[in-house]
PDB file of N, CA, C and O in Angstrom, chain B, residues numbered from 101:
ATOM      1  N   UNK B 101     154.507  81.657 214.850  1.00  0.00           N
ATOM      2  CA  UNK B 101     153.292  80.885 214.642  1.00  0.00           C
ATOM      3  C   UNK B 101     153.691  79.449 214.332  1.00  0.00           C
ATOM      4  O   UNK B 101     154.473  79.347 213.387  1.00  0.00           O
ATOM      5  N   UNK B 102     153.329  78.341 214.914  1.00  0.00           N
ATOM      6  CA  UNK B 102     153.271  77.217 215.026  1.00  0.00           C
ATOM      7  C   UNK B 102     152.594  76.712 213.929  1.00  0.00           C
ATOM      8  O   UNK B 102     151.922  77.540 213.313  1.00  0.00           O
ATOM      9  N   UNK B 103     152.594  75.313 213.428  1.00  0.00           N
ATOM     10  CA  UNK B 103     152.183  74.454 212.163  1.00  0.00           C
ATOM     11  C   UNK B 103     150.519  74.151 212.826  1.00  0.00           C
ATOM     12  O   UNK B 103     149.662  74.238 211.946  1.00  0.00           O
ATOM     13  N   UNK B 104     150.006  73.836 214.144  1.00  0.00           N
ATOM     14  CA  UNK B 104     148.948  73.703 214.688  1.00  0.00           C
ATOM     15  C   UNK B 104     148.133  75.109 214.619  1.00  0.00           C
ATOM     16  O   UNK B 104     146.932  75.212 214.366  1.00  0.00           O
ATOM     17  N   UNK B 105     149.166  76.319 214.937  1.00  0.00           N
ATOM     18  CA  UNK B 105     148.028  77.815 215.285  1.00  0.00           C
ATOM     19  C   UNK B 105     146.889  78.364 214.097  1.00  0.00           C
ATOM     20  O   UNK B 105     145.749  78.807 214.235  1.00  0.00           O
ATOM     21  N   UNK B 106     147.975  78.058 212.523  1.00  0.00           N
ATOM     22  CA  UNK B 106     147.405  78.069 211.442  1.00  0.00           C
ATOM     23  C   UNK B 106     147.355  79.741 211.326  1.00  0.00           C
ATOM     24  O   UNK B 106     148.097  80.426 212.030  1.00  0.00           O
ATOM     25  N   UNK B 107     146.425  80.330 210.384  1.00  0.00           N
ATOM     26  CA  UNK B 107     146.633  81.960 209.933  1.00  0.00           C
ATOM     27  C   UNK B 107     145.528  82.598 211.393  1.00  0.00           C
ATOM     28  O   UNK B 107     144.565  81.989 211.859  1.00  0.00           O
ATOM     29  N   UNK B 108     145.940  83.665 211.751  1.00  0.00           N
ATOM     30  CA  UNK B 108     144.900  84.374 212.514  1.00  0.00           C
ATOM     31  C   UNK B 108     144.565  85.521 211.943  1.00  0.00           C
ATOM     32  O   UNK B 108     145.419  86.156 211.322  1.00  0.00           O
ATOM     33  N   UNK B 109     142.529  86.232 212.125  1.00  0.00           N
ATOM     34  CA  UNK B 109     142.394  87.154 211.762  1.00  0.00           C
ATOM     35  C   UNK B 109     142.296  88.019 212.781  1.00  0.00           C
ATOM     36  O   UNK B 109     142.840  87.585 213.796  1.00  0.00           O
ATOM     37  N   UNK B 110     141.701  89.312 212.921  1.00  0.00           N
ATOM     38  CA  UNK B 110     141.521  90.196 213.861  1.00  0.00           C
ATOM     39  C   UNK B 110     140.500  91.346 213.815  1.00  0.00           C
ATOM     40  O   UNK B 110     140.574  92.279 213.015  1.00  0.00           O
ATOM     41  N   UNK B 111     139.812  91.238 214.484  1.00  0.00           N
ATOM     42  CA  UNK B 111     139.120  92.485 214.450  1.00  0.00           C
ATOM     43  C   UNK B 111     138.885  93.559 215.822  1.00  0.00           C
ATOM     44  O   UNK B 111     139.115  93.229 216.985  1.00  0.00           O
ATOM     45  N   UNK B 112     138.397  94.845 215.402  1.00  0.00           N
ATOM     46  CA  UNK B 112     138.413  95.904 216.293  1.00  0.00           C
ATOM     47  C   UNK B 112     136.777  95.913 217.158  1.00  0.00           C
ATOM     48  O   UNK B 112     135.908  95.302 216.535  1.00  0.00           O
ATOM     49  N   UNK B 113     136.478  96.332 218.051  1.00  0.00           N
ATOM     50  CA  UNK B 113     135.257  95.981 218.328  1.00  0.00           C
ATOM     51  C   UNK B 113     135.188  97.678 219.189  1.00  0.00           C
ATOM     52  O   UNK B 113     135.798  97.742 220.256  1.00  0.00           O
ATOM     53  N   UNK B 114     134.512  98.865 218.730  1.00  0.00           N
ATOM     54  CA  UNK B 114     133.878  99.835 220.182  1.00  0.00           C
ATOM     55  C   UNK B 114     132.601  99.236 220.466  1.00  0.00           C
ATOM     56  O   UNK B 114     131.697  99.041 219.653  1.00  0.00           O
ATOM     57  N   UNK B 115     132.607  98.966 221.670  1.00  0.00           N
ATOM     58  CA  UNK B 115     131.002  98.686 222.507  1.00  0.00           C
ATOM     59  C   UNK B 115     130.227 100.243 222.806  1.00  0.00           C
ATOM     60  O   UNK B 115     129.165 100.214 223.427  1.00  0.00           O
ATOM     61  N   UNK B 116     130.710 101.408 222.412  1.00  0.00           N
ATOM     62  CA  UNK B 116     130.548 102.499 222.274  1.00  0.00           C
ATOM     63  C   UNK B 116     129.667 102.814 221.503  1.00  0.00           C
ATOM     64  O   UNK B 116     128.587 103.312 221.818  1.00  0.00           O
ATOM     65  N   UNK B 117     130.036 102.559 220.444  1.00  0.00           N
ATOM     66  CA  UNK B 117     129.563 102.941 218.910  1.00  0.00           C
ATOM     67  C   UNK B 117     129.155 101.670 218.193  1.00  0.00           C
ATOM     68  O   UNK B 117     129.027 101.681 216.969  1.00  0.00           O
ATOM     69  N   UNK B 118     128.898 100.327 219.073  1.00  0.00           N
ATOM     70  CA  UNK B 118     128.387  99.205 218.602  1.00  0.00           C
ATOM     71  C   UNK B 118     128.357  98.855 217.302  1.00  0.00           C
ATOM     72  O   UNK B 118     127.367  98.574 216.627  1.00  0.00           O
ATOM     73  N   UNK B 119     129.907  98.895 216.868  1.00  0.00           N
ATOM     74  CA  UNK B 119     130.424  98.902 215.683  1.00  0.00           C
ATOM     75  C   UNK B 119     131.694  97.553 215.868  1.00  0.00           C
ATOM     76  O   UNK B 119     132.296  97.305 216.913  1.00  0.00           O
ATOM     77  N   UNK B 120     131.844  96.880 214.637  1.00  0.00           N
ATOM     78  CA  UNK B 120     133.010  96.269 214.636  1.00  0.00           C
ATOM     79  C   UNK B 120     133.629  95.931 213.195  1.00  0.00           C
ATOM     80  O   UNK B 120     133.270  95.289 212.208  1.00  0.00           O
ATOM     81  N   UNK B 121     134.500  96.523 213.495  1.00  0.00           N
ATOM     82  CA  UNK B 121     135.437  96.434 211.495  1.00  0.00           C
ATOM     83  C   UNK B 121     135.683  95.253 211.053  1.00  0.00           C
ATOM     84  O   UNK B 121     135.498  94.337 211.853  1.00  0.00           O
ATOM     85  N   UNK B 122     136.154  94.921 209.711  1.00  0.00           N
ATOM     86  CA  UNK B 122     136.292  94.058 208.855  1.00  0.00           C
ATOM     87  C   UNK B 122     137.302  93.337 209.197  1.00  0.00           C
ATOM     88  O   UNK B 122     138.225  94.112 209.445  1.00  0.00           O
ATOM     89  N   UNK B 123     137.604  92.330 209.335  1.00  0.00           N
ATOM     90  CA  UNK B 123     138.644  91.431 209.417  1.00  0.00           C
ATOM     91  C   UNK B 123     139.537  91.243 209.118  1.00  0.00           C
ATOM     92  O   UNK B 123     139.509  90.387 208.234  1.00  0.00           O
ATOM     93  N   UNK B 124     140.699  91.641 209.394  1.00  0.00           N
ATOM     94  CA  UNK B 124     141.916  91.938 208.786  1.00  0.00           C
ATOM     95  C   UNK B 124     143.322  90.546 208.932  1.00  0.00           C
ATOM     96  O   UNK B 124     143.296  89.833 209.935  1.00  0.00           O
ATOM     97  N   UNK B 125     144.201  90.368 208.081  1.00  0.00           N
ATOM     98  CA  UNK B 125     145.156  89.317 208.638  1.00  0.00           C
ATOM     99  C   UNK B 125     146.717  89.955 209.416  1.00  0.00           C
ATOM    100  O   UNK B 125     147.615  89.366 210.017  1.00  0.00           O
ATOM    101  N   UNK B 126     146.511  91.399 209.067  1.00  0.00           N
ATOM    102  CA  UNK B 126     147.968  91.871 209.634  1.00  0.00           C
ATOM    103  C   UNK B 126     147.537  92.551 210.987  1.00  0.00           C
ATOM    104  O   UNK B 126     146.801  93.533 210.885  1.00  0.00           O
ATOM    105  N   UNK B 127     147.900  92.153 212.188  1.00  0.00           N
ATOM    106  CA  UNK B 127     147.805  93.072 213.826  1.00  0.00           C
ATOM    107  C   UNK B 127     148.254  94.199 213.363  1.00  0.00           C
ATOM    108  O   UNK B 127     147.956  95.050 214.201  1.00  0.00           O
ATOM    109  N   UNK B 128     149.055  94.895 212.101  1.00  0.00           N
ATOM    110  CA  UNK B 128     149.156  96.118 212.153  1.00  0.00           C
ATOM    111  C   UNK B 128     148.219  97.274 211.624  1.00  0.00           C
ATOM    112  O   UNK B 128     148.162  98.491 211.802  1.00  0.00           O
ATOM    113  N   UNK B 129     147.479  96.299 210.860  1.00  0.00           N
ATOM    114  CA  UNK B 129     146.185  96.445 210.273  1.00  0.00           C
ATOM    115  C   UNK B 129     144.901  97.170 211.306  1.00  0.00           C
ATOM    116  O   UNK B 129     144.220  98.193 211.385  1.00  0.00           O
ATOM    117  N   UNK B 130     145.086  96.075 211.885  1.00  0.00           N
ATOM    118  CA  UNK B 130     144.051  96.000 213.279  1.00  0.00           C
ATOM    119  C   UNK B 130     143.890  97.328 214.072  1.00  0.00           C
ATOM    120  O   UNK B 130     142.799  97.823 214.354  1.00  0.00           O
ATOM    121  N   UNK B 131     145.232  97.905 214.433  1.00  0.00           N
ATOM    122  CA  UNK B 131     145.590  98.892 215.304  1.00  0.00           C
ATOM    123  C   UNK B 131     145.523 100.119 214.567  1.00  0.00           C
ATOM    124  O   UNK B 131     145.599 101.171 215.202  1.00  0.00           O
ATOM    125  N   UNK B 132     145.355 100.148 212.984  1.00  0.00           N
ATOM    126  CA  UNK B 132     145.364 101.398 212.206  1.00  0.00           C
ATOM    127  C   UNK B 132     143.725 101.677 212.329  1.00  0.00           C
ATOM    128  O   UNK B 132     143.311 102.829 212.205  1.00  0.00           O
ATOM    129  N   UNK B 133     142.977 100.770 212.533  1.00  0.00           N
ATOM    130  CA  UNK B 133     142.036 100.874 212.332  1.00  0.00           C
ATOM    131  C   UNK B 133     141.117 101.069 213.599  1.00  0.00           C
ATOM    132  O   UNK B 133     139.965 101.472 213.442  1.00  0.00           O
ATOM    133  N   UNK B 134     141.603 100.794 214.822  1.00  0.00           N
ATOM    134  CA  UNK B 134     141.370 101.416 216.095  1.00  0.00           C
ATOM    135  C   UNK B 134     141.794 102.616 216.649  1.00  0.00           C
ATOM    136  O   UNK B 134     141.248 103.223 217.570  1.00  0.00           O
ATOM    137  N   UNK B 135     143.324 103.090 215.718  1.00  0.00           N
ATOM    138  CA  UNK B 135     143.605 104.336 216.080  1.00  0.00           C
ATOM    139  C   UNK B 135     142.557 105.673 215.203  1.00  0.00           C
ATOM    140  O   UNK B 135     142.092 106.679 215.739  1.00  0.00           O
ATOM    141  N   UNK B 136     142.447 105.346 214.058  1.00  0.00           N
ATOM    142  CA  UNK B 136     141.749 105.874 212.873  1.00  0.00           C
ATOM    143  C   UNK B 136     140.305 106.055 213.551  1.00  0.00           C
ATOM    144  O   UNK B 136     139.834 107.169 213.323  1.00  0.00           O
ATOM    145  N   UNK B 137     139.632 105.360 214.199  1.00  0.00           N
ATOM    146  CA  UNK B 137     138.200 105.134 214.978  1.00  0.00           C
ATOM    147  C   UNK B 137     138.212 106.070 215.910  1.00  0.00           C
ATOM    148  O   UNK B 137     137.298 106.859 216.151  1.00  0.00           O
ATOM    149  N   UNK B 138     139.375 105.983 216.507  1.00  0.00           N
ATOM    150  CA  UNK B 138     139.177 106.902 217.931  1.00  0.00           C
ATOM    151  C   UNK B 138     139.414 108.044 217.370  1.00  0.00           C
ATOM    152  O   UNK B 138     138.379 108.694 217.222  1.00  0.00           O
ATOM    153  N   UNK B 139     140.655 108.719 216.878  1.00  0.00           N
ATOM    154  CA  UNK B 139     140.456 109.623 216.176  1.00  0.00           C
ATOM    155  C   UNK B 139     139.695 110.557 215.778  1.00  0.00           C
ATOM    156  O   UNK B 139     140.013 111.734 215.612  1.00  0.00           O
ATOM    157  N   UNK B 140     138.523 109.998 215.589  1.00  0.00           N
ATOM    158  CA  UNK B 140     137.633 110.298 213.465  1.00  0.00           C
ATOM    159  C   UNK B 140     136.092 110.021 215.068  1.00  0.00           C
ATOM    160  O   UNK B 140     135.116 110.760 214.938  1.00  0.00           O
ATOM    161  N   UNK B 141     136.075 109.149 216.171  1.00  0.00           N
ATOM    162  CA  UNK B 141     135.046 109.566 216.205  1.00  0.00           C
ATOM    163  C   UNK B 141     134.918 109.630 218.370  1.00  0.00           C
ATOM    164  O   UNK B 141     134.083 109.378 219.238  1.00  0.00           O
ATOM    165  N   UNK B 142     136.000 110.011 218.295  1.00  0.00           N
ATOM    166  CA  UNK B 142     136.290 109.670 220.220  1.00  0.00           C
ATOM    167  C   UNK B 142     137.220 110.749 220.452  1.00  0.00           C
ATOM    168  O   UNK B 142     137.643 110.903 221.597  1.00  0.00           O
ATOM    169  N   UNK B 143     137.622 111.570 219.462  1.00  0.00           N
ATOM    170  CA  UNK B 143     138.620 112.411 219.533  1.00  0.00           C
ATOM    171  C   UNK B 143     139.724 112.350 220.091  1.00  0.00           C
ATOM    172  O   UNK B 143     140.300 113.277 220.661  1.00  0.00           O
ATOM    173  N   UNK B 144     140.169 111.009 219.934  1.00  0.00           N
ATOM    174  CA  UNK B 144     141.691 110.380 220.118  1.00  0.00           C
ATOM    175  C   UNK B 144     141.488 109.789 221.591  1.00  0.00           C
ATOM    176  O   UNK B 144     142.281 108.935 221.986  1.00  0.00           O
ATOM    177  N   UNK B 145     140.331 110.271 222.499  1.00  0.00           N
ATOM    178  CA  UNK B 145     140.360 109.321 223.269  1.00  0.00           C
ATOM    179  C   UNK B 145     139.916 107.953 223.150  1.00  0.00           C
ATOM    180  O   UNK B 145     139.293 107.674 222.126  1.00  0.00           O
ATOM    181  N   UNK B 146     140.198 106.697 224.334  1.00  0.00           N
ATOM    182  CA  UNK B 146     139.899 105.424 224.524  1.00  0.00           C
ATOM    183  C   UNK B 146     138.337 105.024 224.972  1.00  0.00           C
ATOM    184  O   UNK B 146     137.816 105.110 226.083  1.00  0.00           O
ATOM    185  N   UNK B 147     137.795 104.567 223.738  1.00  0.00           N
ATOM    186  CA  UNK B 147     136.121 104.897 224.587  1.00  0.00           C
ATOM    187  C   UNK B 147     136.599 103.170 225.350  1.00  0.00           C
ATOM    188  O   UNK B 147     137.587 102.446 225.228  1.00  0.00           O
ATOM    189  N   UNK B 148     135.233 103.069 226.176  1.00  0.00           N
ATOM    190  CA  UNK B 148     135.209 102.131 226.879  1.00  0.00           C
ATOM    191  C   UNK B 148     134.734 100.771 226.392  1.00  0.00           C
ATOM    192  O   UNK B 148     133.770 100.836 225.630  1.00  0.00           O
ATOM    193  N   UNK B 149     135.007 100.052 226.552  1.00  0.00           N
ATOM    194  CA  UNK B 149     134.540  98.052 226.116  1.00  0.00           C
ATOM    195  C   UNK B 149     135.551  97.901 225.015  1.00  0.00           C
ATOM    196  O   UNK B 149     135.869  96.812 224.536  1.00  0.00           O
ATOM    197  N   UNK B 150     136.070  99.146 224.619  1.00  0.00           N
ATOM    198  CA  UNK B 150     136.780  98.219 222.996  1.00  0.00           C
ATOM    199  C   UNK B 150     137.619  96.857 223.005  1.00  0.00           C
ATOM    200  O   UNK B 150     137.779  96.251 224.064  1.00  0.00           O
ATOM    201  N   UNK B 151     138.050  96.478 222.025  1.00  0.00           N
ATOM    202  CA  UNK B 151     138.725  95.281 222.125  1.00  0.00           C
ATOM    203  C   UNK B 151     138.626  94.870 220.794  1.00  0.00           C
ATOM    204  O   UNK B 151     137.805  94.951 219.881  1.00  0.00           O
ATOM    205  N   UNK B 152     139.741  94.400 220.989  1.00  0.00           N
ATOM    206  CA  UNK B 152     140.607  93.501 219.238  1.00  0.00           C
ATOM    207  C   UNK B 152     140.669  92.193 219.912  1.00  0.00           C
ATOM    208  O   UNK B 152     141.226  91.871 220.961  1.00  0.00           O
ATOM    209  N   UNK B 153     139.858  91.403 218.936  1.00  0.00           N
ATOM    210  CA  UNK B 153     139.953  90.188 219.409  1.00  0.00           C
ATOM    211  C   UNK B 153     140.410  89.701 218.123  1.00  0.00           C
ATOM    212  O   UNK B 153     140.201  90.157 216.999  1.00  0.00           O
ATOM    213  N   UNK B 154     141.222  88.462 218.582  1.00  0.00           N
ATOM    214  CA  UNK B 154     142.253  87.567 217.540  1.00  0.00           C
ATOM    215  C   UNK B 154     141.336  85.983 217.403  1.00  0.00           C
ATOM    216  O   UNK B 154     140.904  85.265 218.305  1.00  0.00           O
ATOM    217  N   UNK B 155     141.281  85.853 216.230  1.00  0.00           N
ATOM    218  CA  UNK B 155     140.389  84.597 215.777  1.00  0.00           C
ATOM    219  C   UNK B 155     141.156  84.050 214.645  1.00  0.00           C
ATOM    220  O   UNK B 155     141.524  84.635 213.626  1.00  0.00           O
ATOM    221  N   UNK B 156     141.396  82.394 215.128  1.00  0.00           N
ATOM    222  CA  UNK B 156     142.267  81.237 214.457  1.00  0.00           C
ATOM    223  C   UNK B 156     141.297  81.247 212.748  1.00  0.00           C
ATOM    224  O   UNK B 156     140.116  80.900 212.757  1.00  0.00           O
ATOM    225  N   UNK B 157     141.788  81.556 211.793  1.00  0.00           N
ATOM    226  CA  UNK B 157     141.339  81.300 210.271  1.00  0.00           C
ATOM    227  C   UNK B 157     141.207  79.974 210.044  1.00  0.00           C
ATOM    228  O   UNK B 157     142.143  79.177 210.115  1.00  0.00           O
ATOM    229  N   UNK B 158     139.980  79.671 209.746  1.00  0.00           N
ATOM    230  CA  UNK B 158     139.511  78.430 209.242  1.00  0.00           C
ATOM    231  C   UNK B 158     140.339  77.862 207.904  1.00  0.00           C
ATOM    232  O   UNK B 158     139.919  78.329 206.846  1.00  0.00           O
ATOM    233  N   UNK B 159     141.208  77.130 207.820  1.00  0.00           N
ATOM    234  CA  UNK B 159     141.818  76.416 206.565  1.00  0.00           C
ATOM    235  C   UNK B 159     140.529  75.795 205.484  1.00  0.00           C
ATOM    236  O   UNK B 159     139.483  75.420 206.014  1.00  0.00           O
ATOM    237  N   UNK B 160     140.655  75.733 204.241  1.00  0.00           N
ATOM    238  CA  UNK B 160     139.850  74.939 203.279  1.00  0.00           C
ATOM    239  C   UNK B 160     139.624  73.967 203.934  1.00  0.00           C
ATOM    240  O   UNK B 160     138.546  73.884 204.524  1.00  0.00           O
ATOM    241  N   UNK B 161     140.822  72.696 204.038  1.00  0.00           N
ATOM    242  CA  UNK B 161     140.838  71.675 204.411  1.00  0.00           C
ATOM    243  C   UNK B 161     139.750  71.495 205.909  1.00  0.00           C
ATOM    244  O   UNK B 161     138.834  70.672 205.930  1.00  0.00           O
ATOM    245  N   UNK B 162     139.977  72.154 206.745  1.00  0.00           N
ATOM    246  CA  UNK B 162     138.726  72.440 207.839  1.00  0.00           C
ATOM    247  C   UNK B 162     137.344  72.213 207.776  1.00  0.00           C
ATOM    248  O   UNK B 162     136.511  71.478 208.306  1.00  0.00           O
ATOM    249  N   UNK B 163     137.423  73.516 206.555  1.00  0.00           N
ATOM    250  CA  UNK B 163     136.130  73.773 206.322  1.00  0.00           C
ATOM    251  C   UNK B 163     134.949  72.287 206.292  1.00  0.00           C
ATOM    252  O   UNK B 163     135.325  71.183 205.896  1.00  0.00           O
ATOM    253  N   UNK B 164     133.670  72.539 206.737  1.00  0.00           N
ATOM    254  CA  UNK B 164     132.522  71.662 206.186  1.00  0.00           C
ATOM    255  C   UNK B 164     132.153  71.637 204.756  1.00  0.00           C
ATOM    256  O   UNK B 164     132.078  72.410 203.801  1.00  0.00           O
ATOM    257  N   UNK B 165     131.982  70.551 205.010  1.00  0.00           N
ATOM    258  CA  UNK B 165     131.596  70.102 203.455  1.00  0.00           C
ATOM    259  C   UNK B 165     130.285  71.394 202.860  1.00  0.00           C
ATOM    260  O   UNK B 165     130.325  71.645 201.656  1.00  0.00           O
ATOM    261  N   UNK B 166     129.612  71.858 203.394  1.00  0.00           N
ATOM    262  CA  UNK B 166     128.658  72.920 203.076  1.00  0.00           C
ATOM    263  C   UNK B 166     129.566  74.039 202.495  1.00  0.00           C
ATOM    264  O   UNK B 166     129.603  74.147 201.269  1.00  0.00           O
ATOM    265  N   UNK B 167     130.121  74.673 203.075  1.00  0.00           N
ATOM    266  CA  UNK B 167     131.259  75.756 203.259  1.00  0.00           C
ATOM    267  C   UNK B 167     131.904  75.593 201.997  1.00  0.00           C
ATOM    268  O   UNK B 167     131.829  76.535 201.208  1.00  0.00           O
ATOM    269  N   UNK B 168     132.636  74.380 201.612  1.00  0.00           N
ATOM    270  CA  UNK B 168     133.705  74.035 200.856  1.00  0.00           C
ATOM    271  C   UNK B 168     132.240  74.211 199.611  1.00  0.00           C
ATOM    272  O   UNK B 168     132.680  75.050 198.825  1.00  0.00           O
ATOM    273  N   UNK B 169     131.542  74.022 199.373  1.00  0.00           N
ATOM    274  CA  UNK B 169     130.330  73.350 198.265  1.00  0.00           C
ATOM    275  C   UNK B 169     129.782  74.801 198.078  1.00  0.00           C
ATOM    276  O   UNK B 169     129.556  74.994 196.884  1.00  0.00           O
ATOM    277  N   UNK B 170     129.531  75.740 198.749  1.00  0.00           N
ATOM    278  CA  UNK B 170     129.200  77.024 198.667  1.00  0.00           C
ATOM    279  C   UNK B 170     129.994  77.941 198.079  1.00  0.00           C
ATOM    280  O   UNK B 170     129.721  78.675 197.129  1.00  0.00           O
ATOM    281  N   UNK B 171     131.600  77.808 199.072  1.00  0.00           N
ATOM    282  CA  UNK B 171     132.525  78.108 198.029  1.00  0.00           C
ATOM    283  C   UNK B 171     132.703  78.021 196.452  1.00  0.00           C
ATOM    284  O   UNK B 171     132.993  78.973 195.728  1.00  0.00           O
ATOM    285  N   UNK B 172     132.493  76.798 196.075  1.00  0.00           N
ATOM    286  CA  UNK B 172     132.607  76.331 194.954  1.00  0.00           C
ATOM    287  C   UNK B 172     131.609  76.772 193.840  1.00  0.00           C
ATOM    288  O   UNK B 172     131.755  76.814 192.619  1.00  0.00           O
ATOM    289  N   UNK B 173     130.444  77.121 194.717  1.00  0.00           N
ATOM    290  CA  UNK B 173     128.922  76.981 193.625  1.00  0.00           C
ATOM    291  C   UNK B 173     129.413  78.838 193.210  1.00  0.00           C
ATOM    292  O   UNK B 173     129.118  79.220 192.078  1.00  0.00           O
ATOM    293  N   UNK B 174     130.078  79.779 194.103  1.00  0.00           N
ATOM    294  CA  UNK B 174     130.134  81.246 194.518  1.00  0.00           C
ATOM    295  C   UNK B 174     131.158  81.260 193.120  1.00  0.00           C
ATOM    296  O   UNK B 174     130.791  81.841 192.098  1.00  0.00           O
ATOM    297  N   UNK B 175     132.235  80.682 193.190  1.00  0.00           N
ATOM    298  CA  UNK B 175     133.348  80.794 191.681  1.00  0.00           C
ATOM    299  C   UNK B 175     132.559  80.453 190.521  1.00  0.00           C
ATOM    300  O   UNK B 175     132.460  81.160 189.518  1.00  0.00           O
ATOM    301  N   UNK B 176     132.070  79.472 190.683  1.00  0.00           N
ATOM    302  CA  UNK B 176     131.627  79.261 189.778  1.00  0.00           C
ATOM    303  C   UNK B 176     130.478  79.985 188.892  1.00  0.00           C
ATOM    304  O   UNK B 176     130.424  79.902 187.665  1.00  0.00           O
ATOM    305  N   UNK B 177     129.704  80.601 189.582  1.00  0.00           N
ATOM    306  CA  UNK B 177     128.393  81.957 189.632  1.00  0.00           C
ATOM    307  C   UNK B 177     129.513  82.511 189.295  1.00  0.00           C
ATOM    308  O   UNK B 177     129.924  82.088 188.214  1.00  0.00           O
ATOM    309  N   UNK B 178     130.301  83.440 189.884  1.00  0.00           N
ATOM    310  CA  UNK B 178     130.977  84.629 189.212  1.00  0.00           C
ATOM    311  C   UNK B 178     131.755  84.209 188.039  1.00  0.00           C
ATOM    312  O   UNK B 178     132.136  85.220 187.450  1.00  0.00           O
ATOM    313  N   UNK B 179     132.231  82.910 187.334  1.00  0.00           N
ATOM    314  CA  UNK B 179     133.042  82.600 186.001  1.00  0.00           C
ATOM    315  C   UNK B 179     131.782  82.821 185.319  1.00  0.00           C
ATOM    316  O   UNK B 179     131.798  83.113 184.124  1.00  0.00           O
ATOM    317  N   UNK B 180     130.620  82.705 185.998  1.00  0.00           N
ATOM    318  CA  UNK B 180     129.578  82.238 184.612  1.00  0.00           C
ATOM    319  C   UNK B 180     128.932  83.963 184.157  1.00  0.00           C
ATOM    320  O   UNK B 180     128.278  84.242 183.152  1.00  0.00           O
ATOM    321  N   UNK B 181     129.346  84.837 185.185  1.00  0.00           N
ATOM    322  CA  UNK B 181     128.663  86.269 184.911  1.00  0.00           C
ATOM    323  C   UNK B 181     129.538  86.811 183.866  1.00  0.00           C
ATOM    324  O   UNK B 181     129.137  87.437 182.885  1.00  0.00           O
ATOM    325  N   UNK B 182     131.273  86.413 184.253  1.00  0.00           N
ATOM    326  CA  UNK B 182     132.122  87.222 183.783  1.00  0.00           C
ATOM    327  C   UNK B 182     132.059  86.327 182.332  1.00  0.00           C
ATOM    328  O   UNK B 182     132.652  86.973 181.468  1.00  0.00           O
ATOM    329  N   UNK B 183     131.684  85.421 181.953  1.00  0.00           N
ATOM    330  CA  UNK B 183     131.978  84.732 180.612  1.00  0.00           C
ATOM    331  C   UNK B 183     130.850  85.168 180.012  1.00  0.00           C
ATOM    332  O   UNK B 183     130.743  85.043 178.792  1.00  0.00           O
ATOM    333  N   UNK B 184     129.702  85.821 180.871  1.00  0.00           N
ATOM    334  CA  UNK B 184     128.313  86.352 179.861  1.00  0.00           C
ATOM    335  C   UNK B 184     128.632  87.390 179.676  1.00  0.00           C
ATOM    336  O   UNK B 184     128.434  87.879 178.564  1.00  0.00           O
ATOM    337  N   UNK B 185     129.126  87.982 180.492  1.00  0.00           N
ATOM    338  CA  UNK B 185     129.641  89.267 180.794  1.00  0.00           C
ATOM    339  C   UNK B 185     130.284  89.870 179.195  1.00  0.00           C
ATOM    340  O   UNK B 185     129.925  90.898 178.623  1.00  0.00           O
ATOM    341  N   UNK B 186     131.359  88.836 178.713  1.00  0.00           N
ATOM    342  CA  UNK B 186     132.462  88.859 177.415  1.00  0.00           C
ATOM    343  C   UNK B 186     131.586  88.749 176.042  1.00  0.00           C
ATOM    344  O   UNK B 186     131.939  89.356 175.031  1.00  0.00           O
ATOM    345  N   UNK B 187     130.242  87.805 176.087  1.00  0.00           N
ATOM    346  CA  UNK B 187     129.949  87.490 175.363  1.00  0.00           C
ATOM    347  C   UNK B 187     129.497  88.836 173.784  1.00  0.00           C
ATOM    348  O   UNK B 187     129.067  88.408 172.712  1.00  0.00           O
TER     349      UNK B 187
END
């Protein structure tokens, strides 16, 4: 991975079962979770349309100013539950 490619995520997609899993950062991740699918609901066969598609991770620095400000307001909401939380 190159200084330009930055982190990639991945996800599993059946067009079958018009389902698509959680986003993972390890490709080995990815493939546990397509084998586990077929498995558990294709009976180890390959249903048809699937696909793992690979998507470039947005850096902070990237991010829009909305994004970055949402982020921020989200920590800050959860310090303020967990400090009522103690009280």
């Amino acid at each position: 991975m190159t200084a330009q490619e930055g982190p990639v995520s991945y996800t599993y997609r059946c067009a079958q079962c018009r389902t698509t899993s959680p986003r993972v950062i390890d490709y080995r991740l990815v493939l546990a979770e397509r084998d586990t699918h077929r498995a558990r609901f294709h009976g180890g066969h390959i249903p048809d349309g699937e696909s793992i598609t690979a998507r470039q991770t947005q850096s902070w620095a990237e991010a829009g100013s909305l994004e970055r400000g949402l982020t921020v307001a989200l920590v800050l909401v959860v310090l303020l539950v967990i400090a009522y939380k103690t009280l």
